[in-house]
N, C-alpha and C positions, 0 to 999 in steps of 0.2 A: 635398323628396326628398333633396338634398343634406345636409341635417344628420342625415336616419334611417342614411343610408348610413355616415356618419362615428360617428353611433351605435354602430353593428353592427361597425362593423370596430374600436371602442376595447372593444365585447364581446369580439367573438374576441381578442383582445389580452390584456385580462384573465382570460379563462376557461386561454388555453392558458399562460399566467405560475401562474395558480391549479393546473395539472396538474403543473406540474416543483416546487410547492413541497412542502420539507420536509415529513415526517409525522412525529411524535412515537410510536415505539415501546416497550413496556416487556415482558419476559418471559424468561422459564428454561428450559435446558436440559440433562438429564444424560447424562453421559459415561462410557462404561464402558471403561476403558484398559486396554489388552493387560498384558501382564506383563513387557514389556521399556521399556516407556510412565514415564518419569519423570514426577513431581509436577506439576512446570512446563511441563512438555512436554505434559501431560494440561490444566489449568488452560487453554493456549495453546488447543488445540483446540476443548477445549468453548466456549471463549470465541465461537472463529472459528465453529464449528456455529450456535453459539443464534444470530448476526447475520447468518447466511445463513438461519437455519430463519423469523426474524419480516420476512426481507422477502420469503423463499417466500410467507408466510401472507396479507401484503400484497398483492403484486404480481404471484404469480404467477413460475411458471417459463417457461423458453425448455425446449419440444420437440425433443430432436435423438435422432435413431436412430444408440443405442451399442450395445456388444458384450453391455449387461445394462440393466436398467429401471432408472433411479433417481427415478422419481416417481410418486406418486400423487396427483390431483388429486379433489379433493372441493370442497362450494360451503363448505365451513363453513375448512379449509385445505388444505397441500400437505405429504402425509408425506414427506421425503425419507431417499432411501438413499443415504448419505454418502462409499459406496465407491467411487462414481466421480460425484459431485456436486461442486461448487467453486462456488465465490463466482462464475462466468464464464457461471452456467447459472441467475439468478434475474436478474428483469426488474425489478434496482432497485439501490442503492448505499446502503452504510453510508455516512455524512455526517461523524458525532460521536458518541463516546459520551459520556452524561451521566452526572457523578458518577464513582463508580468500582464495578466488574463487583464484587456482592459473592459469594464463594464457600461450599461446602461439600462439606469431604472424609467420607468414610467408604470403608468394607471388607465388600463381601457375595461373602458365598462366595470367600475372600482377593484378590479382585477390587478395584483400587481404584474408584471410583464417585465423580466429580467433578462436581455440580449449581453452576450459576452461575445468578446473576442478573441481568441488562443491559439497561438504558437507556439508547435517544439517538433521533436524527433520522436516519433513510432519506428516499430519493427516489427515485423510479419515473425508471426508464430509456427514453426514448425515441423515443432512434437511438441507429445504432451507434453506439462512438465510436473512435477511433484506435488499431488496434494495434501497438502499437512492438515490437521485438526490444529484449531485452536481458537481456547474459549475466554472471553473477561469474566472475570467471576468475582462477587461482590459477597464478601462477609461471610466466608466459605472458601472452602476447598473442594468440594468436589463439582461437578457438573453441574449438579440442579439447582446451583447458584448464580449460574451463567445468567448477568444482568446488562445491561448499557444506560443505564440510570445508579447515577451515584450519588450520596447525602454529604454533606461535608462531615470530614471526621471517618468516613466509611474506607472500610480495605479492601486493597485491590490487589488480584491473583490471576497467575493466569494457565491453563492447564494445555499442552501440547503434546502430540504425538506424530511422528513421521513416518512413512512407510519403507524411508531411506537413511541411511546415517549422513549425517550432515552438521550448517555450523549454524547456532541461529543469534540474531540482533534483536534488543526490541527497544524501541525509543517512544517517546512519548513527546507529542508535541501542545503546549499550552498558548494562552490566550494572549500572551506576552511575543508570541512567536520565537522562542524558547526550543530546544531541543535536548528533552532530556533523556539521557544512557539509564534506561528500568534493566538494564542485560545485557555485556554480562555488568557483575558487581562492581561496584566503586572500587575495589580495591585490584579485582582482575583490569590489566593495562591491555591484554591480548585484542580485547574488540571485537570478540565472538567466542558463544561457548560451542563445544562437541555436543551432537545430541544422537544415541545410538536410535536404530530403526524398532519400532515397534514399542517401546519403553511409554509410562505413560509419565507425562512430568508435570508437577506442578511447583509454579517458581513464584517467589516473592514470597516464599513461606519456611522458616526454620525448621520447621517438623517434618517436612515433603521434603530436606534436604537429601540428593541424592548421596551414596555412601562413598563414592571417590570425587564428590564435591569437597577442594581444599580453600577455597574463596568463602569469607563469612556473609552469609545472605543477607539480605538485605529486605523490610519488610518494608511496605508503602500504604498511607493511608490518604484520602485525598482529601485536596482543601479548596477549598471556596469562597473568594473576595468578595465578587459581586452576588447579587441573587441568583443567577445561573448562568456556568460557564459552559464551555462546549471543548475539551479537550481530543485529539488523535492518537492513538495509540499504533506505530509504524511493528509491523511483525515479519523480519527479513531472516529467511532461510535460503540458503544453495547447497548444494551438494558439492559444490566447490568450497575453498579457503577465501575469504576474502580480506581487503584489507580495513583497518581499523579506520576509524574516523579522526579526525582531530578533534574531540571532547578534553575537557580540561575541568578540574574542581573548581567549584565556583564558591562553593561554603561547606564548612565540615559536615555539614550533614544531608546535603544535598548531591543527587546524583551528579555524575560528571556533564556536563552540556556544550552547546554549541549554539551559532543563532542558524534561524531556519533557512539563512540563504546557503549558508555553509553545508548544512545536513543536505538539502536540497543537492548540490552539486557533489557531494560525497556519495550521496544515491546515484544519482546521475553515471558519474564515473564506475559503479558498481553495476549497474546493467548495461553498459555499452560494453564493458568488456568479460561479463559473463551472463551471457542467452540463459543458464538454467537457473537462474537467482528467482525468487518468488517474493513477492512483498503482499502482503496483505497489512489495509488500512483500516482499522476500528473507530469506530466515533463514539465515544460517551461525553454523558452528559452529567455536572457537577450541580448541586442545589443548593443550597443555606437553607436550614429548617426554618 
């Protein structure tokens, strides 16, 4: 009776390991961009739609009563209405994309019209997982600075709080396809700081320095080649440890980096083997006066 029982419970074991694994998805979607909608701006989206539309198709949505319907549910898939839909309201996560999203532009009815195609691995959601605050803050430290528009020359901060103790990354991707370490510091090698539950932090700022911070901070100000750039700001928190990235100095006064295919499969490798990993991705935007 003893070994049926040890049976059964190395089933369940397996079965619920077999439920959080990876799914290999592949499919397209087209994008019809407003007229004030640039190229890459349009590219972005459609990209972000089709990875939220094939793990609707998969997994299913999260029901929540908003100001307008954004779903429709059938057994075959889930039409979604994108205008008040976000990646927050499907019951699963983008993992990796495989290879690289191939595109196609055209013009109907001087409409640009941006169809993509993409491939990678989802995985079904489920439990909650940790929702942290956190804000980009321009020329300032507190809250009501919270910008996504930035001037060249201008400083960038960013303020956090978590409901959990945990470790957090934040990288910043540029127009170079660039991957660069904003946290922890240039001179921390760990590849994640501790961040205690409920604490309110603000980083990239000497003065906000926490008082058993022993890494000398580091402040950032941004900069702008062309007339306007478009930079990512990556913000990776778990409640687990994870492991470092392979960043390296590139110039003494520049953050440690990586190139984006690199970061890319270091992410990767970080949420296939830990489910409670949260990433959230900022978009700002750089200007020349």
């Amino acid at each position: 009776m003893q070994r049926i029982v040890t049976i059964l419970c190395l089933l369940t074991v397996c079965l619920g390991l077999s439920a959080q694994r990876a799914k290999r998805v592949r499919g397209e979607y087209t994008y019809h961009a407003p007229e004030n909608v640039t190229l890459e701006e349009a590219k972005r989206t459609a990209l972000e739609r089709a990875k939220i539309q094939l793990i609707a198709d998969e997994f299913g949505t999260v029901i929540a009563q908003t100001n307008t319907t954004f779903t429709e549910n059938s057994e075959e898939k889930s039409a979604v209405d994108f205008q008040s839909f976000s990646a927050s309201d499907v019951k699963g996560e983008w993992i990796e994309t495989i290879g690289e999203p191939k595109y196609s532009i055209s013009f109907e009815q001087n409409m640009l019209v941006v169809k993509v195609r993409v491939e990678g691995r989802i995985r079904e959601i489920t439990k909650a997982k940790v929702e942290f605050t956190a804000k980009i803050l321009c020329n300032g430290t507190e809250d009501r600075f919270e910008r996504s528009d930035f001037k060249d020359g201008d400083e960038l901060y960013l303020s956090f709080t978590s409901p959990t103790d945990g470790y957090l990354a934040v990288y910043l991707l540029d127009t170079n396809r660039d991957a660069y370490c904003l946290l922890p510091y240039q001179d921390d090698t760990d590849g994640k700081v501790f961040v205690k539950h409920g604490e309110d932090y603000v980083f990239f700022s000497i003065k906000n320095k926490p008082k058993d911070e022993q890494t000398p901070v580091q402040e950032y100000n941004m900069t702008c080649e062309k007339g306007m750039e478009t930079n990512f700001i990556y913000i990776i928190f778990s409640p687990n440890a994870f492991a470092k990235a392979n960043d390296a100095m590139s110039t003494e006064w520049a953050p440690r980096a990586l190139s984006y295919s690199d970061f890319q499969a270091w992410l990767s490798r970080c949420r296939r083997h830990d489910k409670d990993i949260v990433v959230e991705m900022k978009e700002i935007t750089i200007r020349k006066e």
